[in-house]
C-alpha positions as CSV (number, residue, x, y, z in Angstrom):
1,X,103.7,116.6,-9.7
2,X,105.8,113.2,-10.0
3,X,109.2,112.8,-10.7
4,X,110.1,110.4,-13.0
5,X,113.1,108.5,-14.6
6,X,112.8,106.2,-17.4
7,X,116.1,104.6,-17.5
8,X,117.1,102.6,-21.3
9,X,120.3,100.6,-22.3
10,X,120.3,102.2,-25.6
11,X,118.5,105.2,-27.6
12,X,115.5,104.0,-29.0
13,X,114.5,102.0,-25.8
14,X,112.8,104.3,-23.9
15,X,110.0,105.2,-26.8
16,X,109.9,101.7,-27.9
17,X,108.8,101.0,-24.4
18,X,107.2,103.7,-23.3
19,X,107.1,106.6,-25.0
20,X,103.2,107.1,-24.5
21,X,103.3,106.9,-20.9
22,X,106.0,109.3,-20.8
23,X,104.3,111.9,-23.3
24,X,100.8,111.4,-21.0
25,X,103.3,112.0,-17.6
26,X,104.5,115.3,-19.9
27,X,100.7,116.0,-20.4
28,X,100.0,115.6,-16.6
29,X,102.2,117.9,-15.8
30,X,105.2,115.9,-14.0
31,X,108.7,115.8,-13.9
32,X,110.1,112.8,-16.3
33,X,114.1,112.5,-16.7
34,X,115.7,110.4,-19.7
35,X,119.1,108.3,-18.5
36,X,120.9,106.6,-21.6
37,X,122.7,104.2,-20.0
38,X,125.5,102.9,-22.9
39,X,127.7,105.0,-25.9
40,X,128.7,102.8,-28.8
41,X,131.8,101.6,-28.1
42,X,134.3,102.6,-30.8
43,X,135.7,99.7,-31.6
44,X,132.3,99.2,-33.0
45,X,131.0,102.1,-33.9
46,X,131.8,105.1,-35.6
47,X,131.8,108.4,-33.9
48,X,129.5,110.1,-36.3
49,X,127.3,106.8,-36.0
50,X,126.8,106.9,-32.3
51,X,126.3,110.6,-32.7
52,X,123.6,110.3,-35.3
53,X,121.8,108.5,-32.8
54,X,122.7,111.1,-29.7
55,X,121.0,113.6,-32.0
56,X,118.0,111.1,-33.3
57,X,117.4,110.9,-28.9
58,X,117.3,114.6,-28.1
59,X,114.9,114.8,-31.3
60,X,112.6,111.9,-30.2
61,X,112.5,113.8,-26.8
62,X,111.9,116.9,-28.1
63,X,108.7,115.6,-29.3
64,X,107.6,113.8,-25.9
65,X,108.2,117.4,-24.3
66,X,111.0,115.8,-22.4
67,X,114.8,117.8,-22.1
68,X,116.3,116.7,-19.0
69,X,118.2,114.1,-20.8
70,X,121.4,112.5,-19.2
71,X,123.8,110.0,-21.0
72,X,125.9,107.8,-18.9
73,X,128.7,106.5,-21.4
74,X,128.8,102.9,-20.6
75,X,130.1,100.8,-23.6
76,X,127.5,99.1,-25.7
77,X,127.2,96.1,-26.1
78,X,129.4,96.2,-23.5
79,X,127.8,96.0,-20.3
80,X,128.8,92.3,-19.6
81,X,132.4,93.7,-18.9
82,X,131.6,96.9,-16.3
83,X,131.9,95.8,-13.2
84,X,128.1,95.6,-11.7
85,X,128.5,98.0,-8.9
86,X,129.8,100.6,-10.8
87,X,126.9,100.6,-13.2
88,X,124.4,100.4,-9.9
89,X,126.6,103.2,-8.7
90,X,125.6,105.9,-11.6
91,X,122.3,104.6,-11.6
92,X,121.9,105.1,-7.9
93,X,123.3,108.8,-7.9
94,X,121.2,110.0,-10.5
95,X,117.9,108.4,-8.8
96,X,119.0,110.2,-5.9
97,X,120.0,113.4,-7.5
98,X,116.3,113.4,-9.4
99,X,114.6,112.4,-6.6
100,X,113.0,110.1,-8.8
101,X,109.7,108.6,-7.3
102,X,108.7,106.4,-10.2
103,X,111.2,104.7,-12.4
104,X,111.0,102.5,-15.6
105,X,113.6,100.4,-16.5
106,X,114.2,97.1,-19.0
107,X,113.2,93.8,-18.6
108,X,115.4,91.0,-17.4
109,X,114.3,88.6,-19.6
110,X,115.4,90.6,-22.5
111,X,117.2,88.7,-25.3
112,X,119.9,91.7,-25.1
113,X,122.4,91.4,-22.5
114,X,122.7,95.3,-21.8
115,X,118.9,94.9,-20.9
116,X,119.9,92.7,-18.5
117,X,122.3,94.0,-16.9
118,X,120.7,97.7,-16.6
119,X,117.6,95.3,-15.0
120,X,120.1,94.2,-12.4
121,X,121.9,97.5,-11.7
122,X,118.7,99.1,-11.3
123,X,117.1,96.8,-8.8
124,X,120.6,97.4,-7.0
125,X,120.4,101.6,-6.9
126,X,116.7,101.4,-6.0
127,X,116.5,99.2,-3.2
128,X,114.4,100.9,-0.5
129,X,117.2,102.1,1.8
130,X,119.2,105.0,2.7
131,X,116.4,106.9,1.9
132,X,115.7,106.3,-1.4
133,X,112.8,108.3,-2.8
134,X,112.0,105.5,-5.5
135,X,108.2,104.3,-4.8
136,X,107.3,102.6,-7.8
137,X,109.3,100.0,-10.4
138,X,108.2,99.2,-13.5
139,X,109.6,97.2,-16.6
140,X,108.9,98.2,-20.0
141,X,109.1,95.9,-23.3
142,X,111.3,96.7,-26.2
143,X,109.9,95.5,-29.6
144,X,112.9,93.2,-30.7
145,X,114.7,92.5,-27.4
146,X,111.7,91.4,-25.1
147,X,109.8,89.3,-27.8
148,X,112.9,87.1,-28.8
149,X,113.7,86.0,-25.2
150,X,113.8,82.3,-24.5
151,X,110.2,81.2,-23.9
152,X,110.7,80.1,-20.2
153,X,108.9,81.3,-17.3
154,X,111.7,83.5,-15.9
155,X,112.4,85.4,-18.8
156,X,108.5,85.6,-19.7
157,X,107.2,89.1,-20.0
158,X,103.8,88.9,-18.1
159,X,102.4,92.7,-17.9
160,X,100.1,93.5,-14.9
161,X,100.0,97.2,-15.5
162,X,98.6,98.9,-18.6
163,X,98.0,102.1,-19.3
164,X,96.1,103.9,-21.8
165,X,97.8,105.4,-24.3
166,X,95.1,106.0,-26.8
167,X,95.4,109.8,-26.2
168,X,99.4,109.9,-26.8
169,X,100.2,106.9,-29.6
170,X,100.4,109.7,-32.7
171,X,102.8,111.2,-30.8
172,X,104.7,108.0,-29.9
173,X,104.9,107.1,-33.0
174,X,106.4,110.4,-34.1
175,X,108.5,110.4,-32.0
176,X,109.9,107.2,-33.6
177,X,110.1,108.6,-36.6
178,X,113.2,110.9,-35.4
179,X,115.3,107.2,-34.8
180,X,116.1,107.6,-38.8
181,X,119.1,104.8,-38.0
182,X,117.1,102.4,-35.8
183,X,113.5,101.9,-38.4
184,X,113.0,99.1,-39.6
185,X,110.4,97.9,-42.4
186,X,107.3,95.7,-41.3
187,X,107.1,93.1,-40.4
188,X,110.0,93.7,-38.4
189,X,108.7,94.6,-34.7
190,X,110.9,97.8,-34.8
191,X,108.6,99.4,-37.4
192,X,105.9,101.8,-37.3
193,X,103.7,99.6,-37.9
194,X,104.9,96.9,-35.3
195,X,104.9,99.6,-32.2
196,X,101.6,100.4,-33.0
197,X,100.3,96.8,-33.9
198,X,102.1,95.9,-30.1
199,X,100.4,98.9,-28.5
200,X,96.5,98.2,-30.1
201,X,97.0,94.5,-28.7
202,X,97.8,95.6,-25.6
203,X,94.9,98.3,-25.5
204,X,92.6,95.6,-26.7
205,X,93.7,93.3,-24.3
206,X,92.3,95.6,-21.6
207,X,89.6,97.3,-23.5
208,X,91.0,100.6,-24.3
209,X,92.0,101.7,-28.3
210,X,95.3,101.9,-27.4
211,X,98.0,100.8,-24.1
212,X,101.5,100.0,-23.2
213,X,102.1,97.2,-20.5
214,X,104.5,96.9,-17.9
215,X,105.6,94.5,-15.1
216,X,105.2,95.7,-11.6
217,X,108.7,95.1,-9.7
218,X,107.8,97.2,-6.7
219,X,105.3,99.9,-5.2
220,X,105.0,101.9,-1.8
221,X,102.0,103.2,-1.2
């Protein structure tokens, strides 16, 4: 068994990016923690928006067989104003707390400064010291935030690990379906039929029916 954390900004992140991979780790039989980063700040969101969505997560999860769900209450889109360390701070406790071996996280070339900033933080409360248990980084793309970054090389999201998620994309997908206040229509990317058009191209790309890709920060072997 493998203990996992998939750390997102926002609800809806963490099946947009992977939400096969963590429904095959379910399947497989390991250990995979949720961490929710933000809460909608108020002065920008109504409480029974923000939680609409709180209860739209714990559905989603619900159907990737995931409960261990932990919300962290940083303001969104707020992230820019939290000091850094005390975001890497929470971040660092609960990797520790989990023992989390392998952790996803967002990309730092996202268009969406939270993204960017839970990148950072992340790289911070992982760093191989102290005894951290975390053995493998990998970033995840989120249909629109990753694909609307400036097209320069930094920012470029360039996967070199795919995995196939041919077995687990129905299930994906319906788990989607629970984010009644984050769907979109197609051709908009956060669609149903975007997240599966995104994950047959990256399946193709590879050979398989069906994948999601990620960028390898780090791995221990």
């Amino acid at each position: 068994m493998t203990r996992i954390l998939v750390i997102a900004a926002h609800p809806d992140d963490e099946v947009l990016g992977c939400g096969g991979v963590i429904a095959r780790h379910v399947a497989q039989g390991d250990q995979v923690s949720v961490a929710v980063v933000t809460r909608g700040d108020p002065a920008l969101f109504a409480a029974e928006f923000v939680n609409q969505v709180r209860h739209e997560c714990r559905e989603a999860l619900a159907v990737l067989g995931i409960a261990d769900l932990h919300f962290l209450d940083f303001p969104a889109p707020k992230l820019d104003m939290v000091p850094g360390h005390e975001l890497a701070d929470a971040l660092r406790r609960l990797i520790h707390t989990l023992s989390a071996e392998v952790v996803y996280l967002p990309h730092r070339g996202d268009i969406h400064a939270d993204h960017q900033a839970v990148f950072q933080a992340t790289l911070v409360a992982a760093r191989p010291i102290q005894n951290c248990p975390v053995r493998r980084l990998l970033c995840y793309e989120t249909l629109s935030e990753t694909e609307w970054a400036a097209p320069f090389g930094d920012d470029a999201f360039i996967p070199t690990v795919f995995v196939d998620i041919t077995a687990t994309l129905s299930r994906k997908l319906e788990a989607m379906r629970c984010y009644t206040t984050q769907l979109t229509e197609f051709p908009h990317p956060r669609s149903l039929a975007g997240i599966e058009t995104l994950a047959r191209f990256r399946g193709v790309t590879v050979g398989v029916p069906a994948a999601e890709a990620f960028m390898l920060i780090r791995e221990i072997d």
